[in-house]
N, CA, C and O atoms as CSV, one atom per row, in Angstrom:
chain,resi,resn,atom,element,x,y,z
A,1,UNK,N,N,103.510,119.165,89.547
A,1,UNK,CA,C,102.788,117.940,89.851
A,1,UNK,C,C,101.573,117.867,88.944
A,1,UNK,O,O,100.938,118.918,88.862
A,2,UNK,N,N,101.164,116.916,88.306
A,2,UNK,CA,C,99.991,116.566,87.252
A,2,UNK,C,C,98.460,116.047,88.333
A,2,UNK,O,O,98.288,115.705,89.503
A,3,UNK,N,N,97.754,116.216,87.328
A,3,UNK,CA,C,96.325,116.823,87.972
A,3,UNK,C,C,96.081,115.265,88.946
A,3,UNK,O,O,96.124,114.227,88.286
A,4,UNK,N,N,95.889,115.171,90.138
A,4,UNK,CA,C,95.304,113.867,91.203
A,4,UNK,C,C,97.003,113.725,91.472
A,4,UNK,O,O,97.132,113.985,92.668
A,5,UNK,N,N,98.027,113.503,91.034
A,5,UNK,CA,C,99.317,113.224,91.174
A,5,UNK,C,C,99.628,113.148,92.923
A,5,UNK,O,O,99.305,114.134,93.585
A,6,UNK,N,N,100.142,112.172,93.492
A,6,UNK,CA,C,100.098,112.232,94.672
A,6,UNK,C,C,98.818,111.388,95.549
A,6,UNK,O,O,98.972,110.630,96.506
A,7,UNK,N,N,97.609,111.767,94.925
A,7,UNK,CA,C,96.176,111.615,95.519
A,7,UNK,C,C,96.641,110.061,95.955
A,7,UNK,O,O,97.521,109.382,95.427
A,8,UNK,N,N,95.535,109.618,97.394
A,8,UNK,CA,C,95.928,108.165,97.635
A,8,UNK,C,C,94.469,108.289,98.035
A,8,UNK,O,O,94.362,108.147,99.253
A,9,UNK,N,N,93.419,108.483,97.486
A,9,UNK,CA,C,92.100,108.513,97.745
A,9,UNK,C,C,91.368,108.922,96.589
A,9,UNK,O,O,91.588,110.045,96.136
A,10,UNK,N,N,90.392,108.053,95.959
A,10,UNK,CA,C,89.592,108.635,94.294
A,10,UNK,C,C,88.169,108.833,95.318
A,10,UNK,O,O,87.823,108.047,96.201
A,11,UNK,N,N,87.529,110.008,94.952
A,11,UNK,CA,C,86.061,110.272,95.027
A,11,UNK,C,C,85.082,110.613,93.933
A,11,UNK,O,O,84.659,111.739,93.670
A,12,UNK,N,N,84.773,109.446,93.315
A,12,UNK,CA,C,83.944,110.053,92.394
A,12,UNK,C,C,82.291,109.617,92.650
A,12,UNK,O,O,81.734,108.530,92.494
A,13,UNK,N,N,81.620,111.297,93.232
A,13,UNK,CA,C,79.886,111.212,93.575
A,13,UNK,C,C,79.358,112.222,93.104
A,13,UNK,O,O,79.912,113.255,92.730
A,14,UNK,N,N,78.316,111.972,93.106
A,14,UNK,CA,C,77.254,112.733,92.706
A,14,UNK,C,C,76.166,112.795,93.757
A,14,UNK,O,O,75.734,111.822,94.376
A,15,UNK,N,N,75.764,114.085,93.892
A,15,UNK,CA,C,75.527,114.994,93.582
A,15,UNK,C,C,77.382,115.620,94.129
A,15,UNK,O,O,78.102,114.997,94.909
A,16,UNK,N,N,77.741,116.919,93.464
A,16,UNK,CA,C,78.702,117.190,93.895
A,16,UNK,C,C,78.907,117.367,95.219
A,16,UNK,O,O,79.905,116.947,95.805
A,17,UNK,N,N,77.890,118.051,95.802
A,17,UNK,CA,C,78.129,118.270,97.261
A,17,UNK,C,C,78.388,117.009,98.270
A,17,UNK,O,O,78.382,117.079,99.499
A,18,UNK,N,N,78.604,115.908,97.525
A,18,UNK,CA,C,78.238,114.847,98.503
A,18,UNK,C,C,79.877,114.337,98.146
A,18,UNK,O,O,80.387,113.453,98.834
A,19,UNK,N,N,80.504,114.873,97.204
A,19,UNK,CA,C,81.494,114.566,97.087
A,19,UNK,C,C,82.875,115.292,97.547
A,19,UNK,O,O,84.048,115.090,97.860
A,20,UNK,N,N,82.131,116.029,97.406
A,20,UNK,CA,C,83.352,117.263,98.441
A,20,UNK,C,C,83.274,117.598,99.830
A,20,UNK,O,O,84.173,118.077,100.522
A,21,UNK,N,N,81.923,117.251,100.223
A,21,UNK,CA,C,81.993,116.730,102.016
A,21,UNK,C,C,82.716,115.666,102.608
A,21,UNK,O,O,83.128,115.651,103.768
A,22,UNK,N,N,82.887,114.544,101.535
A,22,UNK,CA,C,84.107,113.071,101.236
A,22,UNK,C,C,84.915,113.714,101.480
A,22,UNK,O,O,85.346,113.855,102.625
A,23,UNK,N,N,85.483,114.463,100.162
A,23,UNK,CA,C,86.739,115.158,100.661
A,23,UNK,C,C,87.210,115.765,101.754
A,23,UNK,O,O,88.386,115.800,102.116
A,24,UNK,N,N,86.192,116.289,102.327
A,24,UNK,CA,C,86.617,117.458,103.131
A,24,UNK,C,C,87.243,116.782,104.569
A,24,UNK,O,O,88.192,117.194,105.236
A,25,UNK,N,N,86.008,115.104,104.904
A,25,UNK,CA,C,86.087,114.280,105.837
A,25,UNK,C,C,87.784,113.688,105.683
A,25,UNK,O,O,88.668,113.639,106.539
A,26,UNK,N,N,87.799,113.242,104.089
A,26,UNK,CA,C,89.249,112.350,104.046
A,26,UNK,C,C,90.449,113.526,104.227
A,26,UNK,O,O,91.414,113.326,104.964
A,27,UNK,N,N,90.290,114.631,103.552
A,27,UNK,CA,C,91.380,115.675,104.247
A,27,UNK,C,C,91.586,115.882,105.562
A,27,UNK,O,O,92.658,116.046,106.144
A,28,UNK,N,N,90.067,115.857,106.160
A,28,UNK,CA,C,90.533,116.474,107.724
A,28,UNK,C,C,91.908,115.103,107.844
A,28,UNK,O,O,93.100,115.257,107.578
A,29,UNK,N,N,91.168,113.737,108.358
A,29,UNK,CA,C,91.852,112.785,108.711
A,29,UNK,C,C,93.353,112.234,107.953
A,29,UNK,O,O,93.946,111.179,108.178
A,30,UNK,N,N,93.774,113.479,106.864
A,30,UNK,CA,C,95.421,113.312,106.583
A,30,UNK,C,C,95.277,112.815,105.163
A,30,UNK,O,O,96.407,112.510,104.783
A,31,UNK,N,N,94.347,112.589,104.166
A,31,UNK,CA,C,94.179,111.712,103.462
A,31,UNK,C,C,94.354,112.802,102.240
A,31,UNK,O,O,94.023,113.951,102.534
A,32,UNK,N,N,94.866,112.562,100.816
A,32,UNK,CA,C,95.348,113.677,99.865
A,32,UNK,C,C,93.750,112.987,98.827
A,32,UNK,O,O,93.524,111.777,98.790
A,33,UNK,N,N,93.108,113.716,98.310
A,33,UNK,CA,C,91.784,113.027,97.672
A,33,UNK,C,C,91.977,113.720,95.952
A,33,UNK,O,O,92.392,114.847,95.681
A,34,UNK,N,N,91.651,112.934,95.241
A,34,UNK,CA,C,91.082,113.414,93.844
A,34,UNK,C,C,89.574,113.149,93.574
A,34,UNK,O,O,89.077,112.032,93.719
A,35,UNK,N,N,88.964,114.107,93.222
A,35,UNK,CA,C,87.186,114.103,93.199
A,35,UNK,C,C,87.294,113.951,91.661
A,35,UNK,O,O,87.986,114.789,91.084
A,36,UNK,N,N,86.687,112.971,90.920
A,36,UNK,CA,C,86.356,112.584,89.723
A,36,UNK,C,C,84.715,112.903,89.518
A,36,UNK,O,O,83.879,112.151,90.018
A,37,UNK,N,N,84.266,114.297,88.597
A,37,UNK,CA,C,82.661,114.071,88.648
A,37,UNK,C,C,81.965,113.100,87.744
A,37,UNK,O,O,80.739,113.069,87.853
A,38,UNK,N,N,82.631,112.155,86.709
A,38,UNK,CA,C,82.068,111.613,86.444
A,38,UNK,C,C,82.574,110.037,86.316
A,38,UNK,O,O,83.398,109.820,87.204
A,39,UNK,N,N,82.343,108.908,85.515
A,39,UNK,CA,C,82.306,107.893,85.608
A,39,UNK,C,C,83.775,107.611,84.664
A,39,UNK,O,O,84.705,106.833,84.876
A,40,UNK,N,N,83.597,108.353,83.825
A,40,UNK,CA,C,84.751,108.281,82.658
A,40,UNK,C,C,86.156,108.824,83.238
A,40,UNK,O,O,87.176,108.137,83.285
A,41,UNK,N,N,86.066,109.992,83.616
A,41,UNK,CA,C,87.182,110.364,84.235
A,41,UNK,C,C,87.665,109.985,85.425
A,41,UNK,O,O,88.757,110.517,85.627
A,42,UNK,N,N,87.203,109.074,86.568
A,42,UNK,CA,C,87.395,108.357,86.947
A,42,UNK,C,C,88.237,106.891,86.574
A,42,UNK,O,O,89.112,106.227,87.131
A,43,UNK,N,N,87.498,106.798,85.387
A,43,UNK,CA,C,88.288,105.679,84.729
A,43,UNK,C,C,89.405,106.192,84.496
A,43,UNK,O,O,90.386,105.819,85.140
A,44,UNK,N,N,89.488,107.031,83.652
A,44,UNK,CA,C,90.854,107.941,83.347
A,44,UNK,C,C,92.133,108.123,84.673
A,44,UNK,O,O,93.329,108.393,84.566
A,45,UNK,N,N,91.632,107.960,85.396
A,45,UNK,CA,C,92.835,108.419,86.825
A,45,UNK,C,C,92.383,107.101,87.087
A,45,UNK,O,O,91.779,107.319,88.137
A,46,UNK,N,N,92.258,105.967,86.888
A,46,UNK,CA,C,92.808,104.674,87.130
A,46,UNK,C,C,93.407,104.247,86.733
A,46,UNK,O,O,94.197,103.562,87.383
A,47,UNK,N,N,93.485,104.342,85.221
A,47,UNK,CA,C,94.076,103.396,84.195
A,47,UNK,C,C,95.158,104.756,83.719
A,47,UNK,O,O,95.567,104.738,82.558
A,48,UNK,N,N,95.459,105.551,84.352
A,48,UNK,CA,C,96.433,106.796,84.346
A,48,UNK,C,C,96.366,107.441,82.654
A,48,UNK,O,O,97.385,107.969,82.208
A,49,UNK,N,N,94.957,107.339,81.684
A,49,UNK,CA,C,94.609,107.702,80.859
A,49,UNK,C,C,94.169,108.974,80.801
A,49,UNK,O,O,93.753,109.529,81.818
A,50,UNK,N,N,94.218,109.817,79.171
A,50,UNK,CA,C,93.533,110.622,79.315
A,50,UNK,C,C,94.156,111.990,80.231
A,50,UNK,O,O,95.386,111.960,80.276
A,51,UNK,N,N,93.540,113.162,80.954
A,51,UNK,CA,C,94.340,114.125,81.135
A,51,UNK,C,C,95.489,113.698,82.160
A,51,UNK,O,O,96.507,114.370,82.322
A,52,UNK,N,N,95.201,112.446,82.868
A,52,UNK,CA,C,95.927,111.761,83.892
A,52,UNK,C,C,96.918,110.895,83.250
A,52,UNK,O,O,97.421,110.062,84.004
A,53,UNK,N,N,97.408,110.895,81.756
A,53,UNK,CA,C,98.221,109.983,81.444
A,53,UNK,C,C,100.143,110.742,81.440
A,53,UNK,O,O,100.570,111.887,81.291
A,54,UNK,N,N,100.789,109.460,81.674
A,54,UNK,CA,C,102.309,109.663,82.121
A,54,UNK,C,C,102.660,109.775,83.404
A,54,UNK,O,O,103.651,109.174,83.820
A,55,UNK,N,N,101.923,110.533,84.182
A,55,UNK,CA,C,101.465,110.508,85.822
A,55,UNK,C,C,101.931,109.657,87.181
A,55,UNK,O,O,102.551,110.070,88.160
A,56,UNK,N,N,101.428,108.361,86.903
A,56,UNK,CA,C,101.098,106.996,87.176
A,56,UNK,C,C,100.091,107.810,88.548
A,56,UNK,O,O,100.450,108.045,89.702
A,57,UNK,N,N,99.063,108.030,88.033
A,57,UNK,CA,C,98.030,108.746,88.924
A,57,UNK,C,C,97.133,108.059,89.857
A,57,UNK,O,O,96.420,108.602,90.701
A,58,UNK,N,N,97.257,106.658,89.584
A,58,UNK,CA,C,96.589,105.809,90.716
A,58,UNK,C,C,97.613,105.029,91.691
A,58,UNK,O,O,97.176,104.148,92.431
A,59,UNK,N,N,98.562,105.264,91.683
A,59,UNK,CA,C,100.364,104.862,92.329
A,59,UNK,C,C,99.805,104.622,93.294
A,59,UNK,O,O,99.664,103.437,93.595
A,60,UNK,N,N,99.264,105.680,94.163
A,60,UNK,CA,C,99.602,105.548,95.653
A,60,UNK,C,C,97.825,105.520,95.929
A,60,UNK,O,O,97.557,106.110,96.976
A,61,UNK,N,N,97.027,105.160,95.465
A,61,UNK,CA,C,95.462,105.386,95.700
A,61,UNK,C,C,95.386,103.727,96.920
A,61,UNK,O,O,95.707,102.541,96.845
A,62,UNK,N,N,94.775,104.639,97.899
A,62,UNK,CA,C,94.149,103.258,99.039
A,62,UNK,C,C,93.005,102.664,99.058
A,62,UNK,O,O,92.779,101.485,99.331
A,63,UNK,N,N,92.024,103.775,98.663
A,63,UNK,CA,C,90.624,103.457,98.629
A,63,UNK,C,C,90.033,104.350,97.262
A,63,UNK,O,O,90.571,105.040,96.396
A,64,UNK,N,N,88.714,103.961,97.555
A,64,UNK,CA,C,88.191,104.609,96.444
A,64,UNK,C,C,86.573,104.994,97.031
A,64,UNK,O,O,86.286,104.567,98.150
A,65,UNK,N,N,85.718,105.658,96.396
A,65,UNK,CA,C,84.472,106.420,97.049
A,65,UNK,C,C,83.773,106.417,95.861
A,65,UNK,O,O,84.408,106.928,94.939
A,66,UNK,N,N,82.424,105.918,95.516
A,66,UNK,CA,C,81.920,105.716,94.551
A,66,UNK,C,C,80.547,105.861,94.456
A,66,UNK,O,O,80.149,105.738,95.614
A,67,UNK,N,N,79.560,106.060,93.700
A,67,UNK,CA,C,78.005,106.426,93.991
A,67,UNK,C,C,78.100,105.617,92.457
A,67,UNK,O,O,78.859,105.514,91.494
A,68,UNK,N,N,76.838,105.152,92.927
A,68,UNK,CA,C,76.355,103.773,92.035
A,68,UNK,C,C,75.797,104.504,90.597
A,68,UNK,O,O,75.826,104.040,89.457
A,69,UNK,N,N,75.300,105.764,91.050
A,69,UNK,CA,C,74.667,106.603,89.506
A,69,UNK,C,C,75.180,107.283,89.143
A,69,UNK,O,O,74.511,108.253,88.787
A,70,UNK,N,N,77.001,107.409,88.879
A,70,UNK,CA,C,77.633,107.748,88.216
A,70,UNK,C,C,77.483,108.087,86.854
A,70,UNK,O,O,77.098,107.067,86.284
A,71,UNK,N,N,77.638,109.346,85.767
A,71,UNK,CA,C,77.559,109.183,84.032
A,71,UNK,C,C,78.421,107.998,83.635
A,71,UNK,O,O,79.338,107.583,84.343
A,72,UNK,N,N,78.132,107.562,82.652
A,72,UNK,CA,C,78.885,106.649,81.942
A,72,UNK,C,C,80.585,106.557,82.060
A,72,UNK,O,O,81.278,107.547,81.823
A,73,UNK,N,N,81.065,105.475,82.388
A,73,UNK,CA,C,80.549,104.493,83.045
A,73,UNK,C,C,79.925,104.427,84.525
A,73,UNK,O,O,80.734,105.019,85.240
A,74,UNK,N,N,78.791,103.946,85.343
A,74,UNK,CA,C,78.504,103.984,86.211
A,74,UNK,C,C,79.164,103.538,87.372
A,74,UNK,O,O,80.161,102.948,86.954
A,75,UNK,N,N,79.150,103.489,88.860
A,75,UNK,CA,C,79.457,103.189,89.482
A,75,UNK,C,C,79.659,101.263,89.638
A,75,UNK,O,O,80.461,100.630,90.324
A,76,UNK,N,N,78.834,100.891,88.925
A,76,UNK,CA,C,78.847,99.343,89.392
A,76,UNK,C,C,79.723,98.974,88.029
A,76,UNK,O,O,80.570,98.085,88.121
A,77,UNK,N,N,79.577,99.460,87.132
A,77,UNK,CA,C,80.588,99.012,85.687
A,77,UNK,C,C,82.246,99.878,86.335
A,77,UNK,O,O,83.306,99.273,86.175
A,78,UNK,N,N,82.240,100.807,86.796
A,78,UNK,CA,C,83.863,101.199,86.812
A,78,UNK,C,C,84.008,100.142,87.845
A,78,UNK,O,O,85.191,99.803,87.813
A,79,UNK,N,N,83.110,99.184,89.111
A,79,UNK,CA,C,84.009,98.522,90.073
A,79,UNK,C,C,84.269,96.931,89.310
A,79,UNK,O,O,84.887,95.935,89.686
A,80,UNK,N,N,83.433,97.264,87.997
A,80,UNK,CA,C,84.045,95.792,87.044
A,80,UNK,C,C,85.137,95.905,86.826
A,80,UNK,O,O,86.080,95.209,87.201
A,81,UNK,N,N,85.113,96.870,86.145
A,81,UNK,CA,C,86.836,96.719,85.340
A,81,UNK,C,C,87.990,96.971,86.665
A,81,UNK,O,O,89.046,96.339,86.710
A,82,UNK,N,N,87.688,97.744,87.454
A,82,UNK,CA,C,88.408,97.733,88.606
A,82,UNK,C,C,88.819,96.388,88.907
A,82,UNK,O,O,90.002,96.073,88.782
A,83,UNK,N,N,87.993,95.608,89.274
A,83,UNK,CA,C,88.088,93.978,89.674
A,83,UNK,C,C,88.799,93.270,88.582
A,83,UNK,O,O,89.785,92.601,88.888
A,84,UNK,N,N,88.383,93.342,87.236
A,84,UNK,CA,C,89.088,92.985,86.497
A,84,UNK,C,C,90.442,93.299,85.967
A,84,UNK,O,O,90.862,92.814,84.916
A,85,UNK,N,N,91.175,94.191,86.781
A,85,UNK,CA,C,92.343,94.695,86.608
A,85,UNK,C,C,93.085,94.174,87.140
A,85,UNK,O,O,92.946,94.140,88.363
A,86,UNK,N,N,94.293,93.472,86.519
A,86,UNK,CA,C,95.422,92.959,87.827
A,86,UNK,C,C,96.340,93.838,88.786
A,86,UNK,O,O,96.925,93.397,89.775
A,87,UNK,N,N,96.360,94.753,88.472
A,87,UNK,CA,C,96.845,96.153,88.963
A,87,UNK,C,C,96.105,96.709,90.078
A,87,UNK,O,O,96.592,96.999,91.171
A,88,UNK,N,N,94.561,96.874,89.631
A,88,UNK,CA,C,93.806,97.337,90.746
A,88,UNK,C,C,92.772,96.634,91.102
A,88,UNK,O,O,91.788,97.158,91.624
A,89,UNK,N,N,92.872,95.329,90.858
A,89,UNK,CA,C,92.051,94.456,91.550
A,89,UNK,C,C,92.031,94.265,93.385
A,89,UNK,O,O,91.197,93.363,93.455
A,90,UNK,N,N,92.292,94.457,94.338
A,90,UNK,CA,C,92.687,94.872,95.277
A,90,UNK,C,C,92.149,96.089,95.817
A,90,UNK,O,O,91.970,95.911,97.022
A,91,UNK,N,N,91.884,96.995,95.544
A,91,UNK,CA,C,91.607,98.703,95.828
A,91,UNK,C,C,90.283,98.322,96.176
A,91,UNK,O,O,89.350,98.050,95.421
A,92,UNK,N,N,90.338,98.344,97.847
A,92,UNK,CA,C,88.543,98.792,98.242
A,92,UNK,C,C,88.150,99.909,97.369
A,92,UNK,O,O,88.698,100.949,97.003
A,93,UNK,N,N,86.523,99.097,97.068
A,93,UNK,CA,C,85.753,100.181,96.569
A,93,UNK,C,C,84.604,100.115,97.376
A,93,UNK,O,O,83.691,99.290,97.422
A,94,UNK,N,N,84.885,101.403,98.161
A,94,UNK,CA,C,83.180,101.844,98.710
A,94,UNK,C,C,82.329,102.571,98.136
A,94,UNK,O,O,82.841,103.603,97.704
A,95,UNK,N,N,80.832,102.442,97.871
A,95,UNK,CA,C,79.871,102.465,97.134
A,95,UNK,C,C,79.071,103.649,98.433
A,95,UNK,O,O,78.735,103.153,99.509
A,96,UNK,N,N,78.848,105.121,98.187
A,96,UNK,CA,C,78.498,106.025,99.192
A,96,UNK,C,C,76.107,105.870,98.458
A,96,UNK,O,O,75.517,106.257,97.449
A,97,UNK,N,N,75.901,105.510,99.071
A,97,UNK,CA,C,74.173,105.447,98.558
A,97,UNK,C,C,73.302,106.208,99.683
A,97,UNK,O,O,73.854,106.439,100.759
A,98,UNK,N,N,72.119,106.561,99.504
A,98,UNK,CA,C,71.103,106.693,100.196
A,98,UNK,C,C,70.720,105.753,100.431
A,98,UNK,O,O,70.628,105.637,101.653
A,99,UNK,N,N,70.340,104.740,99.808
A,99,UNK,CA,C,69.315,103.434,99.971
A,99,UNK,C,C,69.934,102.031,100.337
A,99,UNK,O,O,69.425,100.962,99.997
A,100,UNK,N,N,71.496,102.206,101.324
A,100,UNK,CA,C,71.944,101.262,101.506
A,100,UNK,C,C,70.870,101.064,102.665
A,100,UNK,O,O,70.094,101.957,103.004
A,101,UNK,N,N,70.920,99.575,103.333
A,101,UNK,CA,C,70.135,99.480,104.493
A,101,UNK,C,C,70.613,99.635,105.941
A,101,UNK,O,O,71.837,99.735,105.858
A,102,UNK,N,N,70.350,99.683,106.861
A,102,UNK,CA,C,70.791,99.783,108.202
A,102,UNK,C,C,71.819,98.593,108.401
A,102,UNK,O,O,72.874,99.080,108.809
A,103,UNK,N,N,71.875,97.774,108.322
A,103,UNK,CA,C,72.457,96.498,108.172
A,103,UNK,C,C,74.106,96.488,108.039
A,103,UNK,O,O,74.996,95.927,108.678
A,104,UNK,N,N,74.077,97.617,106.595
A,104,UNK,CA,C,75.190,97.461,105.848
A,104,UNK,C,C,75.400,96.644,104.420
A,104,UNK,O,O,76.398,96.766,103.709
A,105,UNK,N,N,74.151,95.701,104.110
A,105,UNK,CA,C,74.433,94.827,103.433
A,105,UNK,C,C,74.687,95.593,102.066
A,105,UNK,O,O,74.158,96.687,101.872
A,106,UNK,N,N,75.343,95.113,101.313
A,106,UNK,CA,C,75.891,95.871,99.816
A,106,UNK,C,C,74.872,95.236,98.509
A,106,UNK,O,O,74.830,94.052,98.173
A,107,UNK,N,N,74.134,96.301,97.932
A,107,UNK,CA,C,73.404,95.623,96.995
A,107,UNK,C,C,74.054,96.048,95.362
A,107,UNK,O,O,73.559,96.368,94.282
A,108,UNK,N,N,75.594,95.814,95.970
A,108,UNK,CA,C,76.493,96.216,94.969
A,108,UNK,C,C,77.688,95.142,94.932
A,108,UNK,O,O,78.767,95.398,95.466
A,109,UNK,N,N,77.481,94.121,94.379
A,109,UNK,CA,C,78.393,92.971,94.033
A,109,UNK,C,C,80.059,93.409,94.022
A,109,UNK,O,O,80.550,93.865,92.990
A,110,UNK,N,N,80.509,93.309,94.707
A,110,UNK,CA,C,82.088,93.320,94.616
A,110,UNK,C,C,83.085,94.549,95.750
A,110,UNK,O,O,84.192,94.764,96.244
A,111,UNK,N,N,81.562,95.097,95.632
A,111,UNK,CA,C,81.790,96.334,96.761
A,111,UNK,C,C,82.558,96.144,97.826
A,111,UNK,O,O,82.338,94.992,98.200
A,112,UNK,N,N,83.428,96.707,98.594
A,112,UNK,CA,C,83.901,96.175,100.092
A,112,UNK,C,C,83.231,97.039,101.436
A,112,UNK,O,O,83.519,96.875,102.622
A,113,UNK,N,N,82.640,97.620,101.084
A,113,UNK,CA,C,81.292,98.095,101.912
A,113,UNK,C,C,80.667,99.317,101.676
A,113,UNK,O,O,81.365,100.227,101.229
A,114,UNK,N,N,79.517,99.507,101.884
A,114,UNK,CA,C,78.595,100.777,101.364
A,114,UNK,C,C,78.183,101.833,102.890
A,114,UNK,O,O,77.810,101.526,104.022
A,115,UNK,N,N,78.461,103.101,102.244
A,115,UNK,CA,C,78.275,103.958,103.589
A,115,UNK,C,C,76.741,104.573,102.927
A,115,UNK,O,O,76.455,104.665,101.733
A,116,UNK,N,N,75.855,104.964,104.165
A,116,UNK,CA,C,74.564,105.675,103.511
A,116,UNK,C,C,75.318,106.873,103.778
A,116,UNK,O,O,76.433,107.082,104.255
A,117,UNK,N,N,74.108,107.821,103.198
A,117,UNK,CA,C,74.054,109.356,102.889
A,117,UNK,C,C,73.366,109.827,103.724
A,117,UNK,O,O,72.226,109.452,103.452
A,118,UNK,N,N,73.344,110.539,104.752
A,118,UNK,CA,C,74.772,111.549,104.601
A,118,UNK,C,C,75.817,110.875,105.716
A,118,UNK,O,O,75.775,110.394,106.848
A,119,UNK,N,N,76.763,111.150,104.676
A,119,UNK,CA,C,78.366,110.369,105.348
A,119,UNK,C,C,78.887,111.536,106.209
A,119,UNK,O,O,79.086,112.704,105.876
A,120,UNK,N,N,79.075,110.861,107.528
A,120,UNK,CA,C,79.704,111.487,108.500
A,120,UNK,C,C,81.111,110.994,108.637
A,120,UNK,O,O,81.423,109.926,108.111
A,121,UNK,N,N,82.235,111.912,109.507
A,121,UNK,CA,C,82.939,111.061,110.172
A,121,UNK,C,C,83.293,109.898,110.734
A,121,UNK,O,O,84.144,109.199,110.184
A,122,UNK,N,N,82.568,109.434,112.163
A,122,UNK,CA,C,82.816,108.682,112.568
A,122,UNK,C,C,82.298,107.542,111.699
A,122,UNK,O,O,82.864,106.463,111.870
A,123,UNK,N,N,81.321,107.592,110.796
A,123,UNK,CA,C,81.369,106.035,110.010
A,123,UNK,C,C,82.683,105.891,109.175
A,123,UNK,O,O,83.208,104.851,108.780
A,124,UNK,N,N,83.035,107.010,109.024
A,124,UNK,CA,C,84.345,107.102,107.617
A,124,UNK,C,C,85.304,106.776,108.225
A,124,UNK,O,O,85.810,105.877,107.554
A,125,UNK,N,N,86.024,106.979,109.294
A,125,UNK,CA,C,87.068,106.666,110.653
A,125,UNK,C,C,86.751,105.088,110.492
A,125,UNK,O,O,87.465,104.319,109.848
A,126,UNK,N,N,85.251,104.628,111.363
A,126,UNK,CA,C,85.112,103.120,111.733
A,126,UNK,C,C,85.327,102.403,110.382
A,126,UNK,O,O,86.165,101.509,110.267
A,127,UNK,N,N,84.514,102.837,109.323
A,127,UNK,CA,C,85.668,102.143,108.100
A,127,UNK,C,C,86.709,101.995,107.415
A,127,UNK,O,O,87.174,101.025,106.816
A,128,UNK,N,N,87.022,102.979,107.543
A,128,UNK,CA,C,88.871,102.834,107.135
A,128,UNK,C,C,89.222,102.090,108.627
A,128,UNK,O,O,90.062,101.211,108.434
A,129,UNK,N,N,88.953,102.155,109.591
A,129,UNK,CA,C,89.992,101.560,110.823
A,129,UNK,C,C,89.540,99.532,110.459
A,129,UNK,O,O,90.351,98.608,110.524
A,130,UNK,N,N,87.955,99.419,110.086
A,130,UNK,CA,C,87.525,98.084,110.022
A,130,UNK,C,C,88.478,97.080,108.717
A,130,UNK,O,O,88.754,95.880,108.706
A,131,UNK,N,N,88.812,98.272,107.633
A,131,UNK,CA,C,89.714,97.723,106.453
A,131,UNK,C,C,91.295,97.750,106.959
A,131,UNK,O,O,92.104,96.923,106.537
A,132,UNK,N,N,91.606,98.663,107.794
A,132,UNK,CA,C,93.264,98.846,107.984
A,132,UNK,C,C,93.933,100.087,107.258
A,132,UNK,O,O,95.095,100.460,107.102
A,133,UNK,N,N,92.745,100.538,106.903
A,133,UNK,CA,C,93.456,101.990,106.151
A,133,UNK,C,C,93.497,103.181,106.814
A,133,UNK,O,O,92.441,103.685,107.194
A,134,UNK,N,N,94.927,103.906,107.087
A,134,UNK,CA,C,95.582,104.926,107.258
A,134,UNK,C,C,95.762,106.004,106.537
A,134,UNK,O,O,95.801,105.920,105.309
A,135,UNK,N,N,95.859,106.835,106.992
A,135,UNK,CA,C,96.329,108.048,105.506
A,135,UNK,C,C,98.193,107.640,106.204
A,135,UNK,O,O,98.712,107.188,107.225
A,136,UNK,N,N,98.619,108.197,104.773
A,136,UNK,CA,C,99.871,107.674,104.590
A,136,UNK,C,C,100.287,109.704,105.094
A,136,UNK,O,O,99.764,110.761,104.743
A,137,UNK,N,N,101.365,109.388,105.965
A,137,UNK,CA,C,101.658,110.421,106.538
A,137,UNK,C,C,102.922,111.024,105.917
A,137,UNK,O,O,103.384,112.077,106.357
């Protein structure tokens, strides 16, 4: 199997630890995850480029997990081209921040909702259940 192959969940955050607690949350709840540390390789396991090419490494991806200060490309430029993709135009992208507000409101254009830091469970549950997303069993 080739590297994310399978994965139906992209996490790409920073600081690392904040990204492998993602993981650890989307594994408990059944979910297969690929952690991308940066902005580029992320891109790369979208557009199935790069060490992810031949693959089709974003096949089965449901959601996606994203921190806005991603390396190049950043978090708000990979959910452009995302949007601009006819392929993966569709794919919630949640935006994981410290400085979202109590509210929820997204100060990230295109976003389909922003979780603050530190991400627990039960917000990660109430949002995948608020979108309709399952881990595929």
């Amino acid at each position: 199997m080739g590297i994310g192959e399978g994965a139906n969940v992209l996490v790409a955050m920073l600081p690392e630890t904040d990204g492998l607690a993602v993981c650890e949350i989307l594994g408990h709840l059944g979910f297969r995850t690929v952690r991308c540390p940066d902005g580029f390789q992320a891109l790369q396991f979208l557009f199935s480029t790069g060490i992810y090419d031949m693959n089709g490494s974003a096949e089965h991806l449901q959601i996606a997990f994203l921190s806005p200060d991603l390396p190049w490309p950043n978090g708000q430029e990979l959910l452009t081209r995302v949007r601009s993709s006819d392929r993966l135009a569709a794919l919630p992208i949640i935006f994981v921040d410290g400085l979202a507000d109590a509210q929820g409101s997204s100060p990230y254009p295109g976003a389909d909702a922003v979780l603050t830091k530190p991400v627990n469970e039960g917000d990660v549950v109430a949002l995948l259940t608020r979108l309709g997303i399952e881990a595929e069993r």
